[in-house]
N, C-alpha and C positions, 0 to 999 in steps of 0.2 A: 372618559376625560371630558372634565365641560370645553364650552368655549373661552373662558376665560382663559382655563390650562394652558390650550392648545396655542391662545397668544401669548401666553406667557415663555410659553418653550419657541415658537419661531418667532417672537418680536413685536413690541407693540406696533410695528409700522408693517406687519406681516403682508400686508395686501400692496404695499409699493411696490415692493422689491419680487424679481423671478430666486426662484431657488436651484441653484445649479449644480449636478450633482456630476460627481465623478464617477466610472464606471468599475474599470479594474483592483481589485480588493479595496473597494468603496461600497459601491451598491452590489458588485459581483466579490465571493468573497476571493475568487483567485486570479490571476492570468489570464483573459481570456487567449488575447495573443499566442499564452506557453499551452495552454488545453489544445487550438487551432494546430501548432506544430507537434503535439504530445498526439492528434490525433492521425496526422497525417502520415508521421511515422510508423505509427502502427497499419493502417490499414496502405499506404503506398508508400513504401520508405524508402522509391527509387529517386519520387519523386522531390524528396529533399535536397537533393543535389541540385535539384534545377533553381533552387532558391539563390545558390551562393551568389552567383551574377546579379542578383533584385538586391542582395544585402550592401555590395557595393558599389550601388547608386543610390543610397539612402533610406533611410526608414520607413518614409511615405512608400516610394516603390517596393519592399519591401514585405511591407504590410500587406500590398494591394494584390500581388501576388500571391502570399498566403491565401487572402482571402478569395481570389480564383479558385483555388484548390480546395477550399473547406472552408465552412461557415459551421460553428459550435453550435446546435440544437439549445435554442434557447431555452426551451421547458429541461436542460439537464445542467443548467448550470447552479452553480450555490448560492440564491439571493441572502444577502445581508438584512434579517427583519428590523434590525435600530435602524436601519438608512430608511426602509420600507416604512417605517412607523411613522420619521419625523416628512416624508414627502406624502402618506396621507395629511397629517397632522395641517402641513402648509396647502393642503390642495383644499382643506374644510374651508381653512378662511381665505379663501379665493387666490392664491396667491398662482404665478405659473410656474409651472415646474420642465426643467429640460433637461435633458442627459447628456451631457458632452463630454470626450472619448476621446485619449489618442489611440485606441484602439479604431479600424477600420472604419470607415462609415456603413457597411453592409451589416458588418456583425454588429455595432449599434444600433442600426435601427431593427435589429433582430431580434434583440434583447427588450428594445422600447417596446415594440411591439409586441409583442410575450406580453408581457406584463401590463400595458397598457394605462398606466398612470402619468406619461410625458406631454407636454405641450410640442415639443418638440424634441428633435434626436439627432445630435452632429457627433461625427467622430471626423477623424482622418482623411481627408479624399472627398470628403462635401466640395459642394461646388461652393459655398460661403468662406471658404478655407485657406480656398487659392492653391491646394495640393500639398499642402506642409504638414508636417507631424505636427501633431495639435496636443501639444504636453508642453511643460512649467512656462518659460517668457513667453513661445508663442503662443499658445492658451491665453494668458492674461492680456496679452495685449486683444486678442479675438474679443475675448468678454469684455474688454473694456471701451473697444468700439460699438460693440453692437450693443451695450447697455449703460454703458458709463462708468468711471471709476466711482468706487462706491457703492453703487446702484443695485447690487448684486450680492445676491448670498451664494456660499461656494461648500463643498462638502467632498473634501478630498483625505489622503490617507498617508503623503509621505512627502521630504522634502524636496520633490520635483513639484508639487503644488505651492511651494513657499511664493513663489510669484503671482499667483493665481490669488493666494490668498492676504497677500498684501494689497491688491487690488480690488477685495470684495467689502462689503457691508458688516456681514459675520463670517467668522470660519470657525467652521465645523469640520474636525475631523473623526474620522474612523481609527480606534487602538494608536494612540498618540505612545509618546515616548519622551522622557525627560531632555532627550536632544534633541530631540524634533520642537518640543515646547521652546527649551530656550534658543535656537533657534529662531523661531518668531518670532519669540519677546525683543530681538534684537531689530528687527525690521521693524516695532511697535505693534506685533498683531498677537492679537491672546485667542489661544486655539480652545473652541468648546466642547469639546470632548464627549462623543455619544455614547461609545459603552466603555468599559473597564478595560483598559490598558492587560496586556499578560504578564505576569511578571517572569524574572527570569526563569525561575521553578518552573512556571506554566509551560513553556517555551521549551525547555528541557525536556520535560516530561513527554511532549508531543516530538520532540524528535526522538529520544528511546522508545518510545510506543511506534514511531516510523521503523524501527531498526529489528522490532519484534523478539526481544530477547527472551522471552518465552519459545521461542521458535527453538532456541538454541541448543534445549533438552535433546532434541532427536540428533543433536551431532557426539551424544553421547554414544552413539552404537562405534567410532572410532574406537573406543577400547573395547570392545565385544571380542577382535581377535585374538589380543593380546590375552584378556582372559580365557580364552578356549583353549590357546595354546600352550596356560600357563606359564607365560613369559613376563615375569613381575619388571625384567628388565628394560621391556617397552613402555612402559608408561608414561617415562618423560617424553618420549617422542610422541604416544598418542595423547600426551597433555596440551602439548605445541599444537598437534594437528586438528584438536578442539577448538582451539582457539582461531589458527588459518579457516577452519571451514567454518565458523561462524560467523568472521567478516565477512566472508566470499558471500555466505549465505545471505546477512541481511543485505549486501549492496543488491543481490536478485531479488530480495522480497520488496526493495523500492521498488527497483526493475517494475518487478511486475505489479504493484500496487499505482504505477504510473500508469502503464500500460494498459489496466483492467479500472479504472476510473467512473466510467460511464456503469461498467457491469456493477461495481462496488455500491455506488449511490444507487442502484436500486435494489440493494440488499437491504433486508433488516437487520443485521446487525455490522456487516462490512462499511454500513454507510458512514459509521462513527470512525474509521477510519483517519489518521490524518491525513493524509493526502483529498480522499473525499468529501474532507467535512470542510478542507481548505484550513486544519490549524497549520499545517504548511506548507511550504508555496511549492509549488514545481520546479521550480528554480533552483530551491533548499535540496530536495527531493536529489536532483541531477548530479548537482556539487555531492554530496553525500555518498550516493552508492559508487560516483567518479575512487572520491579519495580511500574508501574500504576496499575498492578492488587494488588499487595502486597499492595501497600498505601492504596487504594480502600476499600480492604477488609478488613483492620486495623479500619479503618473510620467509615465502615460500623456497624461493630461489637461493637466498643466502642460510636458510636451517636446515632445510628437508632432503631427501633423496629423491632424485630427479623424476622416479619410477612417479612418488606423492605427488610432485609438481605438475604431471604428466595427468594423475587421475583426479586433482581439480581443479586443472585446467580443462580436462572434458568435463566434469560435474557442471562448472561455469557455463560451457557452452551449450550444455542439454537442460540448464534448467532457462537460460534466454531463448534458447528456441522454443520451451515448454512454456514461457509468459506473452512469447509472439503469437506462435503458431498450435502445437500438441495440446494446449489443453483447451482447444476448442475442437480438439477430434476426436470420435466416436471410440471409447477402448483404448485409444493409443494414450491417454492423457494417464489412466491407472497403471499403464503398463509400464508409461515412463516416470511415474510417480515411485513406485516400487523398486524401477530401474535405480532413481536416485537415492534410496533408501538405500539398498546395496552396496550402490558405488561408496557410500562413509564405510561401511565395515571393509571395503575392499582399500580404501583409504588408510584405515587403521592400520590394515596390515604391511602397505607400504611405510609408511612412515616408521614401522618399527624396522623393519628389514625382515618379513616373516613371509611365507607363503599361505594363503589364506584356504581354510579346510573346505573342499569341493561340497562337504555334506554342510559346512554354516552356511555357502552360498546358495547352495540350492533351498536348504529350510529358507535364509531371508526371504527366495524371490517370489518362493509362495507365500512367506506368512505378509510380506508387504505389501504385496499385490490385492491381500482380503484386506489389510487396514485401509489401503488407497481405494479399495471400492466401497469400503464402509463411510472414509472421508465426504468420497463425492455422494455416495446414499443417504448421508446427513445433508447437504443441501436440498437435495432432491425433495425428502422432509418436510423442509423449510420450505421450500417453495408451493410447495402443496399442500401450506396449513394459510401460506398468503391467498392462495385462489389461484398462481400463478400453471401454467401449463410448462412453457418453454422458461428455460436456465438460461438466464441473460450472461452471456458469452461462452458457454459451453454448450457440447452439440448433445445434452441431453434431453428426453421431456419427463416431467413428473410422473408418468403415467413408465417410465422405465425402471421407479424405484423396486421393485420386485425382482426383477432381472437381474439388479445390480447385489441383493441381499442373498441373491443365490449363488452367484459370481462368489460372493465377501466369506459368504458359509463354507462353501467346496473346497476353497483358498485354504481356508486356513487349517481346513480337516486334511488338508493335501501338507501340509507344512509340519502338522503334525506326524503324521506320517513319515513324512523324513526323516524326523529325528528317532523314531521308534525303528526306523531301518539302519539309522547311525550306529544304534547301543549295541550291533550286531557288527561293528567293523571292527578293524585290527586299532585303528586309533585310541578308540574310545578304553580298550583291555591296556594299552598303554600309559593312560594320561587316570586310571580311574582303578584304585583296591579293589570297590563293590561297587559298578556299574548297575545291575541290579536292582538298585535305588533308586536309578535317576527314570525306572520306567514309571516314579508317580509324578513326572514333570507331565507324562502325556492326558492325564486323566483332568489336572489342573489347566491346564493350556487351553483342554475343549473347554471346560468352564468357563474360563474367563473370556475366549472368541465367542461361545454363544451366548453369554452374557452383554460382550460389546453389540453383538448384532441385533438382541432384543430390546435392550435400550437405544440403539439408533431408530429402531423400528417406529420406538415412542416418544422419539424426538425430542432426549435427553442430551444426545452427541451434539454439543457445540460447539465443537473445536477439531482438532487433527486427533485421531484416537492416540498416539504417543503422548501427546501432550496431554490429552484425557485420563491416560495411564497415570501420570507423573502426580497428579492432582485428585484422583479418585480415592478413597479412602481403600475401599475392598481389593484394588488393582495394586494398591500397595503392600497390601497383608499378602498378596497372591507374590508379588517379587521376593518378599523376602523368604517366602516358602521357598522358591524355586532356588534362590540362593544357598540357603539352610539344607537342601537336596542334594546340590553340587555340591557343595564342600563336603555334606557327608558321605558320598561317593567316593571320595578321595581317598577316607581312611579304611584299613582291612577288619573289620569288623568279627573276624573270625576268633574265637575264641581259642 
């Protein structure tokens, strides 16, 4: 970009005026505030409590107490490059650039700092400030003493800036909004727009991508009992309880997409995440998995039998304690990943009113136990193709992936095995003409497990191996074999 450009885009009077930017989803793309309490809760969430007395003496105090208790790692926050671009842009042709924040002053000038592009750096609790939340009228009135009306270019993102920005030179805002615009237009002030507004679609699509409806596949093992047990009569109730356990589910996979933020951003492919990429806010995030458990448990109460209500309401509870605590510990995190995979088949057979066959349970808890250690042995993978040693927020190291492939191997040749001890019960002579048949489920089963575990090995597995399944071409030809197996088991073949 020449010099002409570059005045062209901050103004021919570029060098008069300071440039004054706003912090929170302006030059940071989210909350820093909601990351500060998203972190604190995770790692002392006793400590939360002691906020509520700061909340109701105001914001400032508020803040400032937060900010005792955590200060957000400013190299892990998500810089905005269109803000980054046009504060180089105005720093070429001399202009001064400052950061001012109702966010803390601690965690402003922590960010400035990081980054290192600011003349200076005020948020909230500056001693220039006078101690006041330093957002929309009190903000404008601040900049308008200390530089004059006018005098001042502003770069903010929503209409708590509206005052800020009737008071500046230019404004410039961050993903504007047709009511945000006219809005301004009514005060006289025309917003100049730095990158591409989202449209509704876009918006959309990052909150379904938040909800992971791809996830939703593995709440199909819900009718797993009901077909075992040949009970065609259950299926409107394990249709209902697909549905329950997929809200349940994504309000957890916020949960812990919230929870796991720092660890996500520095994934390579988790980082595109919305919550880590900041297409949505924390805030969105909170409200969201609030109202999917409320409906959920509404649904649950008023359709299901209480036995269902009973085991996802523990499902709920062991998979927040698995996004807090389990799955940063050693072996407990696969064992309760497996555990969760069970609980829907166990699930299944409540909502129909069945009792679930000890030999499905026992095959699940080995065969999910190898997928969940093949899951985590696809990070493992990944992290040892980055250069990485240590699994940012899990107690693994790269140097474990072999351990974990013999675990995923044993697993599943042990799951098989079950079922090859099943074909020999009284049930199976019950439910089955020529059982007989179904012993080429065992022969296919090893194929497809040492299959899964040689392509994880070569860091093909990007995903959850179920979801791999659903999506794989040759893991599909292998279902419907196995289908094609069982039904032909049914019939007496004898001549």
């Amino acid at each position: 970009m020449t010099q002409t450009e570059v005045t062209d885009r901050v103004g021919t009077d570029a060098s008069a005026y300071p440039l004054v930017v706003d912090m929170d989803e302006t030059l940071v793309r989210t909350d820093v505030l909601h990351e500060a309490l998203q972190r604190l809760l995770v790692a002392r969430p006793m400590d939360v409590f002691g906020l509520i007395a700061p909340l109701r003496q105001g914001k400032a105090t508020f803040k400032a107490h937060v900010a005792d208790r955590v200060i957000v790692p400013a190299q892990e926050v998500q810089i905005n490059p269109v803000v980054m671009a046009l504060i180089h842009e105005a720093r070429a042709c001399g202009r001064k650039v400052v950061l001012v924040s109702a966010s803390e002053q601690r965690q402003v000038a922590a960010i400035a700092a990081n980054l290192g592009v600011f003349d200076d750096a005020i948020g909230t609790g500056a001693q220039e400030t006078g101690g006041e939340n330093l957002s929309g009228a009190k903000k404008a009135a601040f900049l308008a003493g200390r530089y004059g009306v006018g005098q001042f270019d502003y770069v903010g993102d929503c209409a708590t800036d509206l005052p800020v920005w009737k008071s500046a030179h230019r404004a410039y805002v961050v993903r504007t909004s047709p009511a945000l615009a006219k809005q301004a237009s009514t005060q006289g002030t025309a917003l100049i727009a730095l990158e591409a507004t989202p449209t509704n679609i876009d918006r959309a699509r990052s909150l379904l991508r938040a909800l992971r409806p791809h996830q939703w596949l593995k709440n199909i093992l819900v009718f797993l009992p009901i077909l075992a047990a040949q009970n065609p009569g259950g299926l409107w109730a394990a249709a209902v309880a697909f549905v329950l356990f997929s809200l349940t589910a994504s309000s957890v996979y916020i949960i812990n997409d919230l929870v796991d933020l720092s660890a996500d951003r520095a994934h390579p492919r988790k980082s595109q995440r919305p919550f880590a990429s900041g297409a949505v806010s924390i805030k969105a995030g909170v409200l969201m998995a609030m109202g999917l458990l409320v409906g959920s448990a509404v649904f649950s109460l008023w359709l299901m039998p209480s036995v269902f209500v009973a085991v996802l309401a523990a499902y709920f509870a062991v998979t927040v304690a698995y996004s807090f605590t389990l799955k940063r510990k050693l072996i407990v995190d696969v064992i309760t990943l497996a555990g969760l995979y069970t609980m829907r088949i166990i699930a299944g057979a409540a909502a129909a009113s069945i009792v679930p066959s000890p030999w499905l349970v026992a095959f699940s808890m080995f065969l999910f136990f190898g997928l969940a250690a093949i899951k985590r042995q696809a990070e493992l993978v990944d992290q040892a193709a980055s250069g990485k040693e240590a699994v940012p927020g899990r107690g693994y190291l790269s140097s474990d992936v072999t351990v974990l492939q013999m675990m995923a191997i044993s697993s599943g040749q042990a799951a098989v095995m079950v079922f090859a001890l099943y074909l020999y019960s009284p049930a199976v002579a019950a439910l089955y003409d020529t059982p007989e048949i179904m012993w080429l489920v065992c022969p296919i089963m090893l194929y497809w497990l040492s299959r899964v575990a040689i392509l994880t090995h070569r860091g093909f597995m990007t995903d959850d191996p179920i979801i791999f399944a659903v999506r794989d071409r040759i893991s599909q030809v292998i279902g419907v074999l196995l289908v094609l197996i069982l039904v032909a088991a049914e019939r007496d073949w004898a001549l």
